[in-house]
Backbone bond lengths (Angstrom), bond angles and torsions (degrees), N, CA, C in turn:
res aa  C-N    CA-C-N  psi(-1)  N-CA   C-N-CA  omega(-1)  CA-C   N-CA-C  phi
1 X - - - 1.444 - - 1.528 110.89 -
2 X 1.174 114.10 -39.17 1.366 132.83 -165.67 1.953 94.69 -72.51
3 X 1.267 114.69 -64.22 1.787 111.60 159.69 1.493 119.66 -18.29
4 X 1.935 119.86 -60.38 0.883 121.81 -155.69 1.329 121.95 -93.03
5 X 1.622 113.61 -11.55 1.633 130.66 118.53 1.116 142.99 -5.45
6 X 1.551 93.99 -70.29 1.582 89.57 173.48 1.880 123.75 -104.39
7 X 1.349 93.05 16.50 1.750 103.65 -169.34 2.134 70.64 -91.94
8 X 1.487 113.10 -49.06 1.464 96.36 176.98 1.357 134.55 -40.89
9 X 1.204 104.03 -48.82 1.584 139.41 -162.87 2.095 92.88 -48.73
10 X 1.778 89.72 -62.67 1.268 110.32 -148.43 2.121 103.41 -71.44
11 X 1.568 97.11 -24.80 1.103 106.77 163.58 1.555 132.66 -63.88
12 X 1.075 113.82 -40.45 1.331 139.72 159.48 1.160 116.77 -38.10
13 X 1.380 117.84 -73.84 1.474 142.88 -174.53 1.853 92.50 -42.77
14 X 1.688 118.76 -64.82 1.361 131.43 -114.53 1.764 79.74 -100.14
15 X 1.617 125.57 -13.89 1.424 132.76 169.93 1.093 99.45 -91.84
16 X 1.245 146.19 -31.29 1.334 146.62 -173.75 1.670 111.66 -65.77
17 X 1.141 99.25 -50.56 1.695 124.14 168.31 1.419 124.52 -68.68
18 X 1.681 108.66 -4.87 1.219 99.87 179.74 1.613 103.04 -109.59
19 X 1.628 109.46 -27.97 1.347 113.53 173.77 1.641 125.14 -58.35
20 X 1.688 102.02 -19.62 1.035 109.05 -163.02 1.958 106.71 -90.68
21 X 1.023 89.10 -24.94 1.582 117.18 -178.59 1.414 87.88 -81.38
22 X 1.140 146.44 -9.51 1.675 132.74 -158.17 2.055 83.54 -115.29
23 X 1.131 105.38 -68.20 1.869 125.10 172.23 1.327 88.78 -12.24
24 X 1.534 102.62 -85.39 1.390 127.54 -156.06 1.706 108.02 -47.32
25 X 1.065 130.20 -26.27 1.728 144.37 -165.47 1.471 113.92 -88.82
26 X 1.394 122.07 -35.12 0.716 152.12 171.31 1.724 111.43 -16.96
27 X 1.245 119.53 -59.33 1.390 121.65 177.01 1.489 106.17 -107.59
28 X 1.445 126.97 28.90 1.415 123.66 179.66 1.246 89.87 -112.48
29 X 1.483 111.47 165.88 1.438 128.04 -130.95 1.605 114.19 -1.85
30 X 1.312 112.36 89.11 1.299 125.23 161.33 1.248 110.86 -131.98
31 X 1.322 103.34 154.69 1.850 110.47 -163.56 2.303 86.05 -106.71
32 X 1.279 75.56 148.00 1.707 87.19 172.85 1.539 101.92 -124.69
33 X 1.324 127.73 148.08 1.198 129.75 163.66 1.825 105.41 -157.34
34 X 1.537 114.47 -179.48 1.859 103.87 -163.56 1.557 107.29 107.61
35 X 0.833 114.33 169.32 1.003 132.02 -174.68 1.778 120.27 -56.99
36 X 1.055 109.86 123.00 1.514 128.08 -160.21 1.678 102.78 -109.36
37 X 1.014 101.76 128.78 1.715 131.64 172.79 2.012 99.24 -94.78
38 X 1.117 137.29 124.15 1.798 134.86 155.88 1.656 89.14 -87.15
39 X 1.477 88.57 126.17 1.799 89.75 169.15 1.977 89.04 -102.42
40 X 1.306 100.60 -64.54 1.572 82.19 -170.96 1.778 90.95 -151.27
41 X 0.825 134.67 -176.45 1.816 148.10 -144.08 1.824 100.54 -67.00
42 X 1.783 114.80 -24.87 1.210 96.14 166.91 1.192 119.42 -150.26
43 X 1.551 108.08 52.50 1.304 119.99 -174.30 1.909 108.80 -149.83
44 X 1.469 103.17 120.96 1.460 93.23 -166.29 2.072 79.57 -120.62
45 X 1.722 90.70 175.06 1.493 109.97 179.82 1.345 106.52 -132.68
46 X 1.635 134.02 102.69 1.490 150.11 164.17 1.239 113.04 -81.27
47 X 1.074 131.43 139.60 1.645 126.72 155.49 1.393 98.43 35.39
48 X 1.102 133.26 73.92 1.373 144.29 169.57 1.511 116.10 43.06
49 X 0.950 119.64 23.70 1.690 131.87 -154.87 1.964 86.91 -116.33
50 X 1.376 104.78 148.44 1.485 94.85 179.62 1.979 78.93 -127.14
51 X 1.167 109.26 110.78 1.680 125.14 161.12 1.817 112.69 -88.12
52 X 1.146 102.11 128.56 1.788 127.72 179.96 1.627 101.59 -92.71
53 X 0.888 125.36 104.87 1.426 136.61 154.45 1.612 110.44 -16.80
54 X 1.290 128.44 82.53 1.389 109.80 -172.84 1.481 111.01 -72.50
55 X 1.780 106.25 147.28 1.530 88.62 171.73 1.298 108.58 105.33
56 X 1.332 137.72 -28.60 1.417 145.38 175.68 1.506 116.33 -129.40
57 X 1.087 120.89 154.45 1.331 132.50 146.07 1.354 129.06 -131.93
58 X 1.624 123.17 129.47 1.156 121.20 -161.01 1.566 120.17 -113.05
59 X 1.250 133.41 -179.06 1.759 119.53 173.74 1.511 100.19 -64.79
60 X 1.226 99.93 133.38 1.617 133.10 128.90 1.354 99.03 -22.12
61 X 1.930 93.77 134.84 1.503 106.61 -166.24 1.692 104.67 -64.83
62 X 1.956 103.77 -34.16 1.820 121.36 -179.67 1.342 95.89 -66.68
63 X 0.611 125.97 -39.63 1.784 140.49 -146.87 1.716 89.56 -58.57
64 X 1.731 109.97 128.81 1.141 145.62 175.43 1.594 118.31 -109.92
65 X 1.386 99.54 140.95 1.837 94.02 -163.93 1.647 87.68 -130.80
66 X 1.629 101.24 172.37 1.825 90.97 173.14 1.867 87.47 -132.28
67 X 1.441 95.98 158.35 1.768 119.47 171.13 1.347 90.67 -145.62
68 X 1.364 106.35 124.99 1.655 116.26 149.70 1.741 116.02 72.78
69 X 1.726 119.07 16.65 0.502 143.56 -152.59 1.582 130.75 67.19
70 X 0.882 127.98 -6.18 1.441 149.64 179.74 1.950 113.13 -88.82
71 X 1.759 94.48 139.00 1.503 58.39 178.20 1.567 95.08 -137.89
72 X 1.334 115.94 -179.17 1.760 120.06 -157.11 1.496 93.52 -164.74
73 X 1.320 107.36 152.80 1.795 130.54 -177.74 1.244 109.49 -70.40
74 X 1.625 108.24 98.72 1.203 108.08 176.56 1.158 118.06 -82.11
75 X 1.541 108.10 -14.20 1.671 118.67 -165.96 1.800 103.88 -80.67
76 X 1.398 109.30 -14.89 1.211 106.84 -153.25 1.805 84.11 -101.63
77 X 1.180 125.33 -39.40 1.718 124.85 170.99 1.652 112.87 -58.24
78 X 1.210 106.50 -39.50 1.191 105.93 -177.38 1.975 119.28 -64.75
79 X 1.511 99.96 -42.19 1.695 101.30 148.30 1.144 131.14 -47.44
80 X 1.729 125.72 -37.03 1.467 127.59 -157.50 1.647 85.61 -101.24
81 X 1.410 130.24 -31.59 1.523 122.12 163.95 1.477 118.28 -47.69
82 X 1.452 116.54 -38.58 1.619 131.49 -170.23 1.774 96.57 -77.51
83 X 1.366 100.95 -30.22 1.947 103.70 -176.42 1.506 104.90 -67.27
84 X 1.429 117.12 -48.78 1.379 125.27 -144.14 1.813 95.00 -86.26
85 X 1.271 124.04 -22.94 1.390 134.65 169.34 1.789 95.45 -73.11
86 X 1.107 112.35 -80.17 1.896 95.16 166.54 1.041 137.61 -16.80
87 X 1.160 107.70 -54.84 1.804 117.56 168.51 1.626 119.06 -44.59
88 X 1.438 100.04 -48.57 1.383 105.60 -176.39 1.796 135.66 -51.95
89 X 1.101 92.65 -4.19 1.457 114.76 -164.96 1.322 119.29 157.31
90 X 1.424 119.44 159.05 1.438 115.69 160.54 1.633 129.75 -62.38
91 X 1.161 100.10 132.39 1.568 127.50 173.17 0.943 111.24 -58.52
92 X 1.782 131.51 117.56 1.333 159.77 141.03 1.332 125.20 -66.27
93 X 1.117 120.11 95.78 1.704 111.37 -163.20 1.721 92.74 -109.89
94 X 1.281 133.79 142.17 1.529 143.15 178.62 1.991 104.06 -140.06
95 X 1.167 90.91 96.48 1.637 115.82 -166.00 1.965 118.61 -115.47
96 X 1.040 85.39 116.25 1.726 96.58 -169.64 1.181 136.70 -126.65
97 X 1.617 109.26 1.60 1.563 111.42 141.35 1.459 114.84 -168.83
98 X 0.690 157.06 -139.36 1.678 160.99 -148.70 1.673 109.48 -174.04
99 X 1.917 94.22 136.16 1.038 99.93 -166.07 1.815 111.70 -77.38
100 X 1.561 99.16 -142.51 1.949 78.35 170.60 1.954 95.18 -92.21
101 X 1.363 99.47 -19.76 1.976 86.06 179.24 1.808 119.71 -81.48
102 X 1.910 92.60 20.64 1.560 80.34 165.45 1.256 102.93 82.17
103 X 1.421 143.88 -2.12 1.687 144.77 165.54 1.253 100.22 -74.63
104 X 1.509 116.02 141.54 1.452 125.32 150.29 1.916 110.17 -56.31
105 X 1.162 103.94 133.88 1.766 105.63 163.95 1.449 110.17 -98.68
106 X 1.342 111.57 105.28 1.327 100.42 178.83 1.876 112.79 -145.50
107 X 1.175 109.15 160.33 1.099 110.60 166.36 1.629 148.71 -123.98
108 X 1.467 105.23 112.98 1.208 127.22 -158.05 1.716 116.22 -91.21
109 X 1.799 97.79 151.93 1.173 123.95 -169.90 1.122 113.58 -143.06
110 X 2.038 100.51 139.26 1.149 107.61 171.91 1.519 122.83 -108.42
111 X 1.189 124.58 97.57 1.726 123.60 -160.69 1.430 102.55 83.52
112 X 1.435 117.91 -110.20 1.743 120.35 -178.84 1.772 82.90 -125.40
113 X 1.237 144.79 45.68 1.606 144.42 151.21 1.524 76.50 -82.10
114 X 1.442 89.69 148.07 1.842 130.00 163.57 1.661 86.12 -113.88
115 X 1.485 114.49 111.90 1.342 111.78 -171.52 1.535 100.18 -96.97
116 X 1.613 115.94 -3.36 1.503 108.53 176.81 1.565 110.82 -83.98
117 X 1.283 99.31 -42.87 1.558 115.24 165.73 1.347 120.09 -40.93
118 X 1.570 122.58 -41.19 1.469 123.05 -154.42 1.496 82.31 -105.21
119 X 1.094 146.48 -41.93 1.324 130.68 164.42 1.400 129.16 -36.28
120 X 1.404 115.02 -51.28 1.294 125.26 136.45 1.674 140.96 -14.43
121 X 1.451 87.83 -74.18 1.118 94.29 179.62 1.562 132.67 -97.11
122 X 1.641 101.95 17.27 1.390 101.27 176.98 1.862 90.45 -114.85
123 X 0.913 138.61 25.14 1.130 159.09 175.54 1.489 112.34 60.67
124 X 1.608 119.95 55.63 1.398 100.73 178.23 1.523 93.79 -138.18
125 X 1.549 106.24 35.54 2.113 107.74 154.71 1.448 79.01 -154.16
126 X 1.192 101.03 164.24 1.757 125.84 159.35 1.578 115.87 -98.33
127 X 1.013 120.00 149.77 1.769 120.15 151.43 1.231 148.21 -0.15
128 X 0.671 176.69 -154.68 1.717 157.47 115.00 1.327 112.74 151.57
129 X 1.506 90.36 80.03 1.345 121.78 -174.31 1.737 137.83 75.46
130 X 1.416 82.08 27.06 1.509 83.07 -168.61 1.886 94.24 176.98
131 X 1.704 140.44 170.79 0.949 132.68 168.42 1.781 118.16 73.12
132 X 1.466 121.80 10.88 1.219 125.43 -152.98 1.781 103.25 -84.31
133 X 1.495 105.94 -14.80 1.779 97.78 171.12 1.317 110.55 -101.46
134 X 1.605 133.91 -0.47 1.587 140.64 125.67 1.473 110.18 -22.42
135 X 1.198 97.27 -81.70 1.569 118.65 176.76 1.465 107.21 -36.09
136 X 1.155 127.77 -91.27 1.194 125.16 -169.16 1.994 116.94 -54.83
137 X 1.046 98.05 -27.62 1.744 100.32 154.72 1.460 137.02 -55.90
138 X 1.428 110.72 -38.05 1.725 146.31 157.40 1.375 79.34 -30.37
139 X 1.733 100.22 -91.06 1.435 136.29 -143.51 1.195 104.14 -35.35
140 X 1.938 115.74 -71.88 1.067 124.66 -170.91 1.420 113.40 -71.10
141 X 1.658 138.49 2.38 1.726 126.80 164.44 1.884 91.71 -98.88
142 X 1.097 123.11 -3.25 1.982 102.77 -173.98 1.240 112.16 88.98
143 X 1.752 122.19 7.17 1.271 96.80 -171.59 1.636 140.56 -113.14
144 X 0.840 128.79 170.79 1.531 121.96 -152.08 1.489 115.15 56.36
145 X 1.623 110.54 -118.05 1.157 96.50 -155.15 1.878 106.01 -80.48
146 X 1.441 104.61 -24.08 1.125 138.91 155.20 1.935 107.60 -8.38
147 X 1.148 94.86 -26.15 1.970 111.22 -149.54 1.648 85.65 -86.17
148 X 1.528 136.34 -34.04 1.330 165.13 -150.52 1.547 125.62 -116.14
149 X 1.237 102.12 171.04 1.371 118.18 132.91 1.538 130.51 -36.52
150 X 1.018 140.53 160.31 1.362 137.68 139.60 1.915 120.44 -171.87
151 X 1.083 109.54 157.38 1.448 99.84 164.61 1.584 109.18 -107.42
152 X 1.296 127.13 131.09 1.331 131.43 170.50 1.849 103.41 -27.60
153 X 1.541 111.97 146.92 1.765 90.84 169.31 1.214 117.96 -66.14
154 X 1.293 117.44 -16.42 1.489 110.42 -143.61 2.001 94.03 -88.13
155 X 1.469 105.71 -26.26 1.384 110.79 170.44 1.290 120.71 -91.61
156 X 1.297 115.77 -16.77 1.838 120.02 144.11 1.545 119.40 -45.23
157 X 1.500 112.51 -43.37 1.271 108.66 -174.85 1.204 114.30 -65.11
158 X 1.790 117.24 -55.31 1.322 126.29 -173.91 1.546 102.12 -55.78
159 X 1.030 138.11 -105.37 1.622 142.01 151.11 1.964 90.46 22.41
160 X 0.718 137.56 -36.41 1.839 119.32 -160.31 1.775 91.18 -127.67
161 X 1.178 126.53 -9.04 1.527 142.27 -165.46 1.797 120.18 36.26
162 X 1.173 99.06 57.23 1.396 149.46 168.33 2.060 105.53 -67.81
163 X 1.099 86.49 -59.16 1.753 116.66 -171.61 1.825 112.62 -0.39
164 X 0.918 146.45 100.45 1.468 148.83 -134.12 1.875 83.21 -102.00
């Protein structure tokens, strides 16, 4: 009896784990499109869904950069860069799982724009995990934040204790 227990037990568990794995999938690979909210350089809002730019990270909305000794909101251009790609057309978002804060990671397009890419590569996100010959394209024309100074965001955050 005690066998047929745990052949239950183990059955249980191994359906339990698959439903949950089925739940959980549910909005991965799904395309979002509609009306778009720019929260800040790599974070947009679809159909009530808040999608993370996978693949990049961009300035902090506070986040201050320097050119020429001077310095100006890069975090805050780098949003109105993410707007002016919006404008262009409707937003294609292709999103496939969630980070630990509960964002879709996905990656969005405007027409055939790779809008994570062109963020990238017009220098107003960096790399992060993905996009790294963007990046080094930025780098080597000066542009965006690229043009400057900067601290990576992700060492903006820590440094201001921001830190996600």
């Amino acid at each position: 009896m005690s066998k047929i227990a745990d052949i239950f037990s183990t059955l249980v568990i191994f359906v339990s784990i698959g439903l949950l794995i089925i739940w959980l999938s549910f909005d991965l690979d799904k395309e979002y499109s509609g009306f778009i909210t720019v929260i800040d350089g790599d974070t947009v809002i679809i159909d009530q869904e808040k999608i993370r730019l996978e693949g990049i990270d961009a300035p902090e909305l506070r986040q201050e950069c320097t050119k020429n000794g001077k310095s100006y909101q890069c975090g805050q251009i780098s949003r109105e860069y993410l707007k002016s790609l919006a404008r262009r057309g409707q937003m294609l978002c292709k999103a496939w799982q969630r980070d630990k804060y509960e964002r879709l990671l996905g990656r969005c397009y405007v027409g055939q724009i790779d809008v994570n890419g062109q963020m990238v590569r017009n220098g107003w996100a960096v790399a992060f995990g993905n996009y790294y010959a963007q990046e080094k394209q930025a780098r080597e024309a000066g542009s965006g934040i690229w043009s400057g100074d900067f601290d990576r965001p992700r060492e903006w955050r820590i440094i201001h204790g921001t830190i996600e």
